[in-house]
Structure formats: structure tokens, C-alpha cells
DOKE-176417 format. One line per field, with one value per residue: residue in three letters; x, y, z of N, C-alpha, C in turn. Coordinates in steps of 0.05 Angstrom, whole numbers. Example, Ala and Ser with C-alpha at 12.3 -4.5 7.8 and 13.67 -1.06 7.14 Angstrom:
REM residues 2
rest <- c(ALA SER) .
nX <- c(264 257) .
nY <- c(-114 -45) .
nZ <- c(156 142) .
caX <- c(246 273) .
caY <- c(-90 -21) .
caZ <- c(156 143) .
cX <- c(264 258) .
cY <- c(-66 1) .
cZ <- c(156 157) .
***
This chain:
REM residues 58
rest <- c(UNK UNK UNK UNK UNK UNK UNK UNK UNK UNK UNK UNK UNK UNK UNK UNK UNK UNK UNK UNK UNK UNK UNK UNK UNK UNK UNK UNK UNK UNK UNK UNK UNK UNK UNK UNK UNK UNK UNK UNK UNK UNK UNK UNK UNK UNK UNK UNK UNK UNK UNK UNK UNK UNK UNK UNK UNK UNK) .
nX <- c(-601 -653 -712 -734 -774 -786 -795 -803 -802 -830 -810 -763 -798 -769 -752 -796 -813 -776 -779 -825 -820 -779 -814 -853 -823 -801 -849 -878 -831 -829 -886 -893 -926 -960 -997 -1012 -1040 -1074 -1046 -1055 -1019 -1036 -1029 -1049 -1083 -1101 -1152 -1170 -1166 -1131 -1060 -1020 -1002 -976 -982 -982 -971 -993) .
nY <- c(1160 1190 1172 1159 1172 1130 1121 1057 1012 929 907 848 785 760 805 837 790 797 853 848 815 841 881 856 828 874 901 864 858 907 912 865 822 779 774 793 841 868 933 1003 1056 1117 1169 1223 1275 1351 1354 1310 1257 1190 1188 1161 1098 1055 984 937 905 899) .
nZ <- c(942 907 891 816 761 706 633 613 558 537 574 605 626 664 689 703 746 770 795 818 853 892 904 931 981 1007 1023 1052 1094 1114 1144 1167 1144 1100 1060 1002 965 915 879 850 830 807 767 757 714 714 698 730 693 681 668 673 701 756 781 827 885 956) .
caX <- c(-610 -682 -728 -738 -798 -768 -805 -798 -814 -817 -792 -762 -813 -748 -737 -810 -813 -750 -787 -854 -816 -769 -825 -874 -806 -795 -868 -873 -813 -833 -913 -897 -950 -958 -1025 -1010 -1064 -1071 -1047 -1051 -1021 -1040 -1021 -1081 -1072 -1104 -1183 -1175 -1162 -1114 -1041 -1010 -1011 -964 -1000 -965 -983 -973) .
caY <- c(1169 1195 1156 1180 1156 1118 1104 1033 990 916 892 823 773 754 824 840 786 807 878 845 799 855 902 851 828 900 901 842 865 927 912 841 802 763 774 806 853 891 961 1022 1084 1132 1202 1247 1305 1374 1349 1286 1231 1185 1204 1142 1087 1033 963 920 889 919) .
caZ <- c(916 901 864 786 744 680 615 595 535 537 596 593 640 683 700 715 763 799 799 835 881 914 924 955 1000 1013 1037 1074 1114 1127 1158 1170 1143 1079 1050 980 959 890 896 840 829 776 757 742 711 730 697 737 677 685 647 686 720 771 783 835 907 976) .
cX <- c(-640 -696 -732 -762 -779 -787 -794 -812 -810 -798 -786 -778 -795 -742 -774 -824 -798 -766 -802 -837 -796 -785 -849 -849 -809 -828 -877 -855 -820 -874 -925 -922 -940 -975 -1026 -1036 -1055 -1070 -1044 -1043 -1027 -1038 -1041 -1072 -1100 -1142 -1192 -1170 -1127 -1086 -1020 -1013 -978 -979 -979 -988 -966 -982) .
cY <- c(1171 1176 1169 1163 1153 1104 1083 1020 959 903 863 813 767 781 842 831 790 830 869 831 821 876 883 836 852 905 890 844 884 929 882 821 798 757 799 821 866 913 982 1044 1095 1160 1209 1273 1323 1368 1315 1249 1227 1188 1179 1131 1065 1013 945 908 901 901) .
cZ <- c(915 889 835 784 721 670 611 583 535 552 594 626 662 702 711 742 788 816 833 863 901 922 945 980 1016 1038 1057 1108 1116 1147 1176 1174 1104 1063 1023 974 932 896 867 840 807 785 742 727 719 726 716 714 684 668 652 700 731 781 803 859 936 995) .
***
């Protein structure tokens, strides 16, 4: 299955740490190392400002 983007409101704190801990697993296992870093994405639109953003750790 593809990935989608999905608005959400309000996430409950239990379900944002699940979020963080299976993508820095996911990462971990895939470059094998263990040194968390801050990582951003954002969605620009066509003048360059930001329209969105993703905040996690890679």
C-alpha cells in the first residue's frame, strides 16, 4: 500500500509515542546505528513558504 498524507487533530500522547518509537526502530534498523538526530520535512509551496511540516528523528 502507498503511503497517503492524513490530516490529524489531537492525537492522543500514547499514540504519538508509538508513532516516534516505530519510525526511530524503523531507522535504527535500517542504517544501524542509534544516534537519534532531529529531522524535518516541510511542504513549500510554489513562493517557497512553508504550507507544512513533519518533525521526527532519523
Amino acid at each position: 500500500m502507498a503511503p497517503r498524507l492524513q490530516a490529524k487533530h489531537d492525537l492522543a500522547p500514547t499514540e504519538l509515542d508509538a508513532i516516534e518509537e516505530r519510525l526511530n526502530g524503523d531507522n535504527r534498523r535500517l542504517v544501524g546505528r542509534d544516534d537519534d538526530r532531529n529531522l524535518v520535512f516541510a511542504l513549500r509551496d510554489k513562493t517557497g513558504h512553508a504550507v507544512g511540516v513533519a518533525a521526527g528523528y532519523s
